[in-house]
N, C-alpha and C positions, 0 to 999 in steps of 0.2 A: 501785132494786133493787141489792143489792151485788154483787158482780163479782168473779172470781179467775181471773188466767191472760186477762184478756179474756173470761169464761162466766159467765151470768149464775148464781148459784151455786143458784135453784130451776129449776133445769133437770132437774123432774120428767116429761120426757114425750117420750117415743121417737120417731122416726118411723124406719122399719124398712123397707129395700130389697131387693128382689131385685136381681142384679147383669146377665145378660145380659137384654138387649128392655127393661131398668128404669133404667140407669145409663148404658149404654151399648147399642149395636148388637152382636148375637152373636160372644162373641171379640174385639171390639175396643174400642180405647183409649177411654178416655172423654174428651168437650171438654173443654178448659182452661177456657172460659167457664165450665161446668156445675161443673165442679171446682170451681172457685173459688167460684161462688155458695152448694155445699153445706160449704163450709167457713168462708160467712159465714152459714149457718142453724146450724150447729153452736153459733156463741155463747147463741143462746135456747133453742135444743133438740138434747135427745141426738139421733146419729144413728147407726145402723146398718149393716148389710148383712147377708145372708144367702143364700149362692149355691151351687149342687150344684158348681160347682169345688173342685178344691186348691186352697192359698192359694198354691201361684207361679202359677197362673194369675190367680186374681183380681187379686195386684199386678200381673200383666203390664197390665191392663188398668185398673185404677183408680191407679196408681203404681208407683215402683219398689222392690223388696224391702220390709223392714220399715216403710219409709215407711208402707203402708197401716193397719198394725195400730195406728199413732199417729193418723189422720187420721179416725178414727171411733172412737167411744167401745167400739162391741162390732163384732168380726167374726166370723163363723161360718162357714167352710168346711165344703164337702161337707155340705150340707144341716144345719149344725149340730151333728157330731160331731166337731170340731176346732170350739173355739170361745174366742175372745181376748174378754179386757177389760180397758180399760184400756192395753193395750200388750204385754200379759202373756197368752201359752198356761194356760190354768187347766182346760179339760178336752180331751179325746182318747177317742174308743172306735173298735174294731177290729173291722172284719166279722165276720175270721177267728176270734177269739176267741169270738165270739158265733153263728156258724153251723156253725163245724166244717169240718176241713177236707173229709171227703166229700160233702159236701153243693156246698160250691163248687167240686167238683172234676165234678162231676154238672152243675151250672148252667153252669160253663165249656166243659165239652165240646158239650153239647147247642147252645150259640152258637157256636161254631165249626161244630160239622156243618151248624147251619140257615142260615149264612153262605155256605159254600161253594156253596149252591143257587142263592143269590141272585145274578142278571146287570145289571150297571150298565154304564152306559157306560165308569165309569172306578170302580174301588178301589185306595185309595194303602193306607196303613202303621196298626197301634195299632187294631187293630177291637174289643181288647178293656183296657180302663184300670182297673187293680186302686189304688184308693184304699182310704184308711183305715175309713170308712164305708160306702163304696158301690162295684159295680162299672159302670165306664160302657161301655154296647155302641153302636158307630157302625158300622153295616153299609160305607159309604164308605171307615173310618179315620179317625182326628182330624189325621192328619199331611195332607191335603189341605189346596191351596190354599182362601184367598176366595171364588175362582169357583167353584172345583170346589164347594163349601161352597153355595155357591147353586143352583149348578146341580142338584146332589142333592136340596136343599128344594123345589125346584119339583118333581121326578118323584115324590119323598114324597108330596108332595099329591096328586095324580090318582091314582097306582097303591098309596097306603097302607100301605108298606112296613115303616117302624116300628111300625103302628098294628098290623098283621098277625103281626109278629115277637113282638110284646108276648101278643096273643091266643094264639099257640101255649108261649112262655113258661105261661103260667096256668094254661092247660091241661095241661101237663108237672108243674108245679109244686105245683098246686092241695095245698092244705093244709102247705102249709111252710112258712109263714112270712115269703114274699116280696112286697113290693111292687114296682110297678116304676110309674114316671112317664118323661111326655116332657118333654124341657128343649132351649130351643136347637133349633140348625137341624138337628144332623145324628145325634143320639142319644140314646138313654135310660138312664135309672139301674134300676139292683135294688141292693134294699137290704132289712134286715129290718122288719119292720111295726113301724111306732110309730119310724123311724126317718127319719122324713120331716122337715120344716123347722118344724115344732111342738116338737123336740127343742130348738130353742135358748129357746121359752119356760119349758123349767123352770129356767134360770139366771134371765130376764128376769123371771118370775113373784115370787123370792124380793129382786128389787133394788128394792121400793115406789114403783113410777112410777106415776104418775096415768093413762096412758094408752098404748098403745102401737098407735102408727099403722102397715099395712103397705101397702107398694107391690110390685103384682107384676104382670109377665105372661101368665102362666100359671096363671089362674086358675081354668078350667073344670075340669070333669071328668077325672081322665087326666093336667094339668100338674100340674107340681113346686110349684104354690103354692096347690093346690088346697085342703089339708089346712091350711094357715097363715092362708090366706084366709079359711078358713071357720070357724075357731076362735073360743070366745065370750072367749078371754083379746083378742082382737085389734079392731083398727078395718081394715077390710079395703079397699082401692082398684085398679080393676083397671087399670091402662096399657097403652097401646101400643106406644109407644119412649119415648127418653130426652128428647125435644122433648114428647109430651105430658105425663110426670112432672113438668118443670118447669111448661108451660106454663096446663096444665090445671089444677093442685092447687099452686102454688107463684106463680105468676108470671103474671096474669090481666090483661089491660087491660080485660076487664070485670069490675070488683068488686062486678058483684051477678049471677055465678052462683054455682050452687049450689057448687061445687067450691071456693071461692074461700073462699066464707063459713064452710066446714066446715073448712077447715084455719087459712087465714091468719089468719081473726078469733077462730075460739078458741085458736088456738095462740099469737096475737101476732107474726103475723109480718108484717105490716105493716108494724112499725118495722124490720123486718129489711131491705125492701126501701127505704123509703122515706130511709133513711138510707146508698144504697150511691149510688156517684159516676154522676153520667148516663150520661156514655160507658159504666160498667159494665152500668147498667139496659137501655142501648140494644146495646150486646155479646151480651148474653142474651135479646131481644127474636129478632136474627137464628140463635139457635142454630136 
């Protein structure tokens, strides 16, 4: 097969990530090992990403600055409304532009007042994050530490805090035009409907790939990969961290399960793996 750049040049077929709980652990840096391994699947197949962050978050955590918009064929920030290929910013669209400013001046305030109710043990900084696509509401603050960060996940669960903010959201909102999803440990997106991670398939849709694989976390009901997951343009896989993305669907010491056979044998990635240096294979065995 001929080759350009090191790629093999029928590199018709995607495989398509979510970035936090998919690439990495929420908010943070992804392993060098894993890095590394997805930049040697990159020479047989395109790869991806598509994450509800800005993109200085997502390079905080998959590399540094523009590095990341080279290291992947497509990226998509903020569920897909900042969206790179190639290297290259090619679209942008604007909440405010698209909802008015009354309306998010209405959605802002009513999260502020339903905020101020809420008793935590501890609330730092930033409860409400005005991107270009979406607005993200963290009842805690996204300026909290790690801990603080876990430590909020776990009372989310038992007392269903976000799940509860969201239900009076809809009910406030009902007939305007909002969605809202959970993503990550400590908050949620509103964004306008049809503005979810399905949005970076109508670039993907007109680029003739034979295939486009997606990996996500949040794939239920309610998560931010719900809608992408379950789309008929897509091949949908649900993970649970970044150790089972590789190790599940990528990187299998049993080659006759089901996950194994579905990706690596029709995608060809056998030679991918089979051609990388022992210490490497055994490097990625311990991620």
């Amino acid at each position: 097969m001929e080759k350009m750049n090191g790629f093999s040049r029928k590199r018709n077929i995607l495989c398509l990530f979510d970035v936090d709980g998919t690439l990495t652990p929420p908010r943070e840096k992804i392993d060098p090992k894993l890095d590394e391994f997805f930049q040697t699947l990159r020479r047989k197949v395109k790869i991806g990403i598509v994450g509800g962050s800005d993109y200085p978050k997502i390079a905080e955590q998959l590399g540094e600055g523009d590095d990341v918009i080279h290291k992947f064929d497509y990226v998509f920030a903020e569920n897909g409304t900042v969206q790179y290929k190639d290297g290259k910013l090619v679209s942008k669209h604007t909440i405010q532009n698209h909802l008015g400013e009354e309306l998010l001046q209405d959605l802002i305030n009513f999260c502020l007042s339903y905020m101020g109710l809420i008793k935590l043990p501890k609330k730092r900084g930033t409860f409400i994050e005005f991107r270009n696509g979406m607005i993200n509401i963290s009842p805690i603050g996204r300026s909290c530490t790690l801990e603080e960060r876990k430590e909020f996940s776990e009372i989310d669960k038992r007392e269903k805090i976000r799940e509860k903010f969201v239900a009076a959201l809809k009910k406030e909102f009902a007939g305007k035009g909002l969605r809202f999803t959970k993503g990550g440990l400590i908050s949620f997106d509103v964004f306008p409907e049809g503005w979810d991670k399905r949005l970076c398939l109508d670039l993907l849709e007109a680029e003739g790939l034979e295939a486009i694989y997606f990996f996500g976390n949040e794939t239920s009901d309610g998560g931010n990969d719900y809608e992408i997951f379950n789309d008929p343009r897509t091949i949908g896989f649900t993970v649970y961290s970044p150790q089972h993305t590789l190790h599940n669907f990528f990187f299998q010491r049993d080659r006759d399960s089901v996950s194994y056979k579905v990706l690596c044998q029709k995608l060809g990635l056998i030679s991918v793996i089979c051609s990388m240096k022992p210490e490497r294979k055994q490097n990625l065995y311990e991620i």
